[in-house]
N, C-alpha and C positions, 0 to 999 in steps of 0.2 A: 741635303748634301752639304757640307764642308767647304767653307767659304776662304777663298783665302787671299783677299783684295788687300789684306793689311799689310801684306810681305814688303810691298814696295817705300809704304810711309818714311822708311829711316831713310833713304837716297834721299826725299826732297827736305825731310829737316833738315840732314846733315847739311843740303847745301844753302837752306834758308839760315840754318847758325853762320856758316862758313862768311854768307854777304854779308851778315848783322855787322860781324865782327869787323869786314874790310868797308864798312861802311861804302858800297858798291862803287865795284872798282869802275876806273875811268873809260870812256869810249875808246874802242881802237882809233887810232888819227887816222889810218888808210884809210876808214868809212866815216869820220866826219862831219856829221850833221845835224840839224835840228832833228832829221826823223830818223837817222840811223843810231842816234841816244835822243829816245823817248822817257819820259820820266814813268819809270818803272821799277820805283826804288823800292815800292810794296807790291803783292800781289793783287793782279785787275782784274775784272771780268772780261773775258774777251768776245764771248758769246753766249746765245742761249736760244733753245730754241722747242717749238712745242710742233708735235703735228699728231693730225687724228687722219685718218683713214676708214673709211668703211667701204666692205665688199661685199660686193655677194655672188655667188659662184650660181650655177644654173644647175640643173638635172641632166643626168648623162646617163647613155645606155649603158647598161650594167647585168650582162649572163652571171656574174660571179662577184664575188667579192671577198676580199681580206680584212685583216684586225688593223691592215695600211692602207684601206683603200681610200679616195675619198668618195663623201657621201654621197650617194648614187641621187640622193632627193636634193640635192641640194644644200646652200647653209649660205647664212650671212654674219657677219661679225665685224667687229672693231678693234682698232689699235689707238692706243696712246701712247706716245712718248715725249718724254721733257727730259733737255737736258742744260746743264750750268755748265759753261765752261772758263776755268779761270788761269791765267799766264802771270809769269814773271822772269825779268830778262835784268839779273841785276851786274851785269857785265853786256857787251856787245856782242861777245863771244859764246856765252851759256844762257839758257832759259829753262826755267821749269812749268809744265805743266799739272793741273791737277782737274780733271771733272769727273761729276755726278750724274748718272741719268735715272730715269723713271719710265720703265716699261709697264701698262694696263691694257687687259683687253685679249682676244686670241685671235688666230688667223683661220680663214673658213676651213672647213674636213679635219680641225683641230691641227692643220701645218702639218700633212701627211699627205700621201698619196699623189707626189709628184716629184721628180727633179726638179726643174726648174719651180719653185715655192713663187709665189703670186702678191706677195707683199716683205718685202728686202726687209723691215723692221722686225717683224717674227723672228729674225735669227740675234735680234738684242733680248727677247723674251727664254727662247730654247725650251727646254723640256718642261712640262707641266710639273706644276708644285714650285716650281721656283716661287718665292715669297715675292708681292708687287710693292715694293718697295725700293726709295733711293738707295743704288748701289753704287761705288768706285770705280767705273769704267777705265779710266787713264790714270798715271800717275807716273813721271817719268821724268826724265832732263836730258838734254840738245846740248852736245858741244861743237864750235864753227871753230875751224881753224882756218883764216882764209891764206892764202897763198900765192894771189896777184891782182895790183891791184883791179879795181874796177867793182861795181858795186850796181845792185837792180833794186829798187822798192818796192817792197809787198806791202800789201793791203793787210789791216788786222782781220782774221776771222776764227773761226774755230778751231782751236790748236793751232795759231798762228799769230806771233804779237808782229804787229805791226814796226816795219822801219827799211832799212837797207841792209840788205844779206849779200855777202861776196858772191860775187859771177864763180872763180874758183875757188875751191874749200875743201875742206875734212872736213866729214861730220860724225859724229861718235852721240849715238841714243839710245838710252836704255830706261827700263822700267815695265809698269804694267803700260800695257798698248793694244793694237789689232793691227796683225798682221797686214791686213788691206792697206791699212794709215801711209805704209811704205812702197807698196809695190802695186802692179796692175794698175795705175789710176789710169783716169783716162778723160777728156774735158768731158766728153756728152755722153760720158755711160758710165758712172761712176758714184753718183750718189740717190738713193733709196726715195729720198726724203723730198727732193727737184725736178729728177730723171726719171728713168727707166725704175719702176719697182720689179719686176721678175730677176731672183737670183741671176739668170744665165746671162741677164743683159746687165746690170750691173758689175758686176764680179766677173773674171774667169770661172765658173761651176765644175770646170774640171781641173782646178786647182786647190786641192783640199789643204788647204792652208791651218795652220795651227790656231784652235782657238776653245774656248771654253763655248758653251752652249747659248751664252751671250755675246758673242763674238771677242771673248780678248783673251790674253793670254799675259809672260812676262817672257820678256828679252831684248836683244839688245841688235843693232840696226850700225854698219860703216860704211860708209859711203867715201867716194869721188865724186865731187859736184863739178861742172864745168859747165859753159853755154853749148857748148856743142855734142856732147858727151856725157855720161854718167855711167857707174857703175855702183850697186850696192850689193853687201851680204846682208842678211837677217838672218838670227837663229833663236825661236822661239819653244818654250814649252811646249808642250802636247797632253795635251786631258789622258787619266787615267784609262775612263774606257773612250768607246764611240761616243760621241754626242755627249760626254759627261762635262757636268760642271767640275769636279778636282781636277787639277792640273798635278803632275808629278812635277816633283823635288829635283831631281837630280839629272841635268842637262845629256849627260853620255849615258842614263838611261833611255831617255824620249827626246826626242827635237826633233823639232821645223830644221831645216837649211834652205835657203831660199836665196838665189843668186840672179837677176837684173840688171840687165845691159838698156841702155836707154839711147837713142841716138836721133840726133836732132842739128844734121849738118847745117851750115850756110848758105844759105841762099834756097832752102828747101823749105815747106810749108811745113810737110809730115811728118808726124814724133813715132820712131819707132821703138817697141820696148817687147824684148828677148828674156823670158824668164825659165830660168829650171827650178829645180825642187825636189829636195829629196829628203820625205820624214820617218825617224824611226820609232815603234811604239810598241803598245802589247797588243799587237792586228791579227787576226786571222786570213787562212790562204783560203779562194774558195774552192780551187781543186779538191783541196785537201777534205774541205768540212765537206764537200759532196762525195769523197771516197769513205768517211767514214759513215754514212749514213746509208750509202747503196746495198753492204750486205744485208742490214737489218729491215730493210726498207722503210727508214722512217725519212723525219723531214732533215734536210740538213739546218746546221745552227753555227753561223758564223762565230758567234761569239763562245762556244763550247771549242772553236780550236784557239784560240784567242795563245799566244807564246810571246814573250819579253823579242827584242832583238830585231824585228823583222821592219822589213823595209818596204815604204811606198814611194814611186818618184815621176816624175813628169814635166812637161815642159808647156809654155805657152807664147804665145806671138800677139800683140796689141798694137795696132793700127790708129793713130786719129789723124783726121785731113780737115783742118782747116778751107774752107769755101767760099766764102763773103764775109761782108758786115763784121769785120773786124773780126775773126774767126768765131762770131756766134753763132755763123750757118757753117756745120760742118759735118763729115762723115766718121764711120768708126767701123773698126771689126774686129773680131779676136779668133783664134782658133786654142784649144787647148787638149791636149791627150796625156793620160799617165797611164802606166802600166796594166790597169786593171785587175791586178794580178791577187794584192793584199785588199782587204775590206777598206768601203769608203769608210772614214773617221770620223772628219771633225765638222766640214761642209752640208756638204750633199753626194747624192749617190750619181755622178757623173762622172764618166770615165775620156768621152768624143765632144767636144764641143766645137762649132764653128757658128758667129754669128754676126750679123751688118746691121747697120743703122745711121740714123743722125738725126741730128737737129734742124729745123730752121726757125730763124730769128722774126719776129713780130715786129720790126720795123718795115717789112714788106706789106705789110694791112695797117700803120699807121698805129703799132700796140708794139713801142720798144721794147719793150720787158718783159712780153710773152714770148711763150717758146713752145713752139708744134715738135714732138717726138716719134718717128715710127722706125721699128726692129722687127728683125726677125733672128730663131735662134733655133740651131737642130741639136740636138743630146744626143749621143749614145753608149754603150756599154760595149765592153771587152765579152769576148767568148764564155769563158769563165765567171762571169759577173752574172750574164744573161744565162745561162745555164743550173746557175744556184737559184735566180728567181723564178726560172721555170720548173724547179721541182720542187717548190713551195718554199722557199726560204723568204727570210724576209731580213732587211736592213733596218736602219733604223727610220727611214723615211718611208723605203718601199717593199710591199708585200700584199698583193692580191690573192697568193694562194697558187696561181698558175699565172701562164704568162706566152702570149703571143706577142712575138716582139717583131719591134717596128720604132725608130726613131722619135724623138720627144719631140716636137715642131710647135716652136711659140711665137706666135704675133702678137705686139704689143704697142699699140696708140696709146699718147696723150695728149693734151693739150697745159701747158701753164700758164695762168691768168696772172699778172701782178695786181694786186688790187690797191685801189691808193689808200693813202694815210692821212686820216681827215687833222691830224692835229696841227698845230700853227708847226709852220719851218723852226721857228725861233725857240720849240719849247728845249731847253736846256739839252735835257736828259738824250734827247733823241738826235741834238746834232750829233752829241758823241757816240751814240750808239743808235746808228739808223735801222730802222725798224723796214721789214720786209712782210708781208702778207700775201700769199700767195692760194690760189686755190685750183686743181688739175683733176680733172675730168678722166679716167683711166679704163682702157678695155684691153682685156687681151682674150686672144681663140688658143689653145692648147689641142692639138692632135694627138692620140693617142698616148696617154696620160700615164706616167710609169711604166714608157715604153712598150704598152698595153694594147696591142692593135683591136682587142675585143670588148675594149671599155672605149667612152667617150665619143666624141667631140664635147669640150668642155669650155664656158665660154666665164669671164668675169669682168664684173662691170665695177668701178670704184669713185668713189670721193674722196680727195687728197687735202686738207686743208694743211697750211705747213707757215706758221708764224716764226721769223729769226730775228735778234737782237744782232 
């Protein structure tokens, strides 16, 4: 497939010429400081990071089976990932990003035969044949316009240079990126590679968010920042087909819209964040693909009604609550529904989603820096949705062939170990870039698997190793 990572290169020359020439312009005075102008006058490496995963899935009862199922015996596999990531902020006000990652490896039943998907890093890999090779993940620029004063200190890490960023601001971001980068985050369900690995606990799953079959896409990100409030728009590409790696050209024919309310009063612990969505592409209805299939009595085929113009849209609600320990013990929940109406896209095939969890922090056993995980997460499907899989149809994740339906129910434990770092405090390299090693222990039980009341209980057991610069 038609790679097309390079589109964004000219936005970060353009503005890497632009500093050359201003010889990088001066800090803002409002922010002031030794860490709010870091010397960033070339581009750094901000992070970088490796993790291997290996899983293995169990044997599940299995009357039947599809070309989507997963594999009734079983399967176990690996993931690799590495990624570089590098920043430059050569004003106070703009920064550029640019990183690399490296996906090896595949996810157990070959990353089929579930909603909720069993290891979050499979959707950096996407559809088989993708070449394993370093590809252009990000490639984009950040502009801050702040607007009063007062100023918070970030921490440098991945996609983030380090210094002081305005409390209130504009922000204007555009480029290659991932949709998630912006929206839905959330403290303790929010990253693959730390957290929760099952899509639904990670992610909203019922948010088919715009992305290439490696999770990214191009566009462009505005926001109101404030301490108490936020609001952003995004509006991203959208892959030519389902699950495809081409992205279409031309925004008023396909896009993401993606709009986020964030709220986060005074004197309250809990961050609340209000999403809708509504993306246009070339989707199929499933009503439809099941009215054309009923006289002839074949199978329906969503993508045989596949038409320019149509619409998908939904909304979602993300919860975190802070509890202790300096909000390292804390709770989470999400709820997300979209129409069901048009074929899932870009994600997964989730239409119902509601799910809880949290963290607790390893300063209560005397192990700071570990962290105990446990979720749970219910899926389900629109009438329509459930009706096309029941008469054989198939998505691009799910298709058994037939289909007793019954809600997707995922439970998912971890454990995160910090492991220490035997090399001296002092060695150079490491003050500046402190090194993290961590390794997490991972199970989850899945109930009825594809919505599949007549397949499963399905159980995965994992090793997480996850090294970060």
């Amino acid at each position: 497939m038609r790679m097309r990572h390079s589109r964004a290169t000219p936005i970060c020359v353009a503005l890497i010429a632009s500093a050359a020439v201003s010889n990088a312009l001066a800090c803002d005075p409002k922010l002031a400081s030794a860490e709010a102008c870091p010397d960033t006058s070339w581009p750094t490496l901000v992070g970088a990071q490796y993790t291997f995963v290996r899983q293995h899935q169990s044997r599940l009862d299995s009357p039947y089976e599809g070309r989507l199922s997963l594999d009734p015996d079983g399967d176990t596999e690996q993931t690799h990932t590495i990624g570089f990531y590098f920043g430059w902020a050569p004003t106070s006000w703009a920064q550029a990003y640019f990183d690399v990652e490296k996906f090896m490896g595949a996810g157990v039943s070959g990353s089929v035969g579930l909603a909720g998907l069993t290891n979050g890093d499979v959707v950096r890999e996407g559809a088989a044949g993708l070449p394993k090779v370093f590809y252009i993940a990000r490639q984009y620029v950040r502009f801050m316009l702040p607007l009063a004063p007062g100023a918070t200190h970030v921490d440098a890490a991945q996609d983030q240079l380090g210094g002081n960023e305005a409390d209130t601001r504009l922000e204007l971001k555009f480029g290659a990126m991932a949709a998630s980068d912006d929206f839905d985050h959330n403290r303790y369900a929010s990253s693959t590679r730390t957290q929760f690995m099952n899509w639904s606990l990670w992610d909203n799953s019922a948010w088919d968010y715009a992305a290439d079959t490696r999770g990214y896409t191009y566009g462009a990100v505005f926001g109101y920042i404030s301490p108490h409030w936020s609001l952003k728009y995004g509006a991203y590409l959208m892959p030519v087909k389902a699950n495809g790696q081409e992205m279409e050209d031309v925004p008023g024919r396909a896009r993401g819209d993606n709009l986020e309310l964030t709220l986060s009063p005074p004197g309250v612990s809990a961050i609340v964040r209000l999403l809708a969505y509504r993306n246009t592409a070339r989707m199929g209805i499933y009503r439809e693909a099941l009215a054309i299939a009923a006289p002839n009595g074949t199978v329906p085929d969503i993508v045989g009604d596949d038409r320019e113009g149509r619409h998908k849209y939904g909304f979602g609600l993300n919860i975190e609550q802070p509890l202790a320990d300096d909000g390292e013990t804390g709770a989470f929940a999400r709820m997300g529904w979209n129409d069901g109406r048009t074929e899932s896209f870009a994600f997964t095939e989730v239409d119902r989603l509601i799910s809880v969890g949290g963290q607790v922090s390893g300063r209560h056993w005397t192990r700071t820096d570990d962290r105990l995980g446990a979720a749970l997460a219910v899926e389900g499907l629109s009438d329509p949705h459930r009706e096309y899989l029941a008469a054989g149809g198939s998505g691009f994740l799910l298709g058994d062939g037939r289909l007793s339906y019954g809600h997707e129910q995922i439970l998912e434990l971890y454990y995160r170990a910090q492991l220490p770092w035997p090399l001296n405090d002092s060695t150079q390299v490491f003050q500046k870039y402190p090194l993290k090693i961590q390794l997490s222990p991972d199970f989850q039980y899945i109930r009825n698997p594809a919505y599949n009341r007549d397949r499963g209980p399905v159980k995965f057991w994992a090793v997480r190793f996850h090294l970060e610069l």
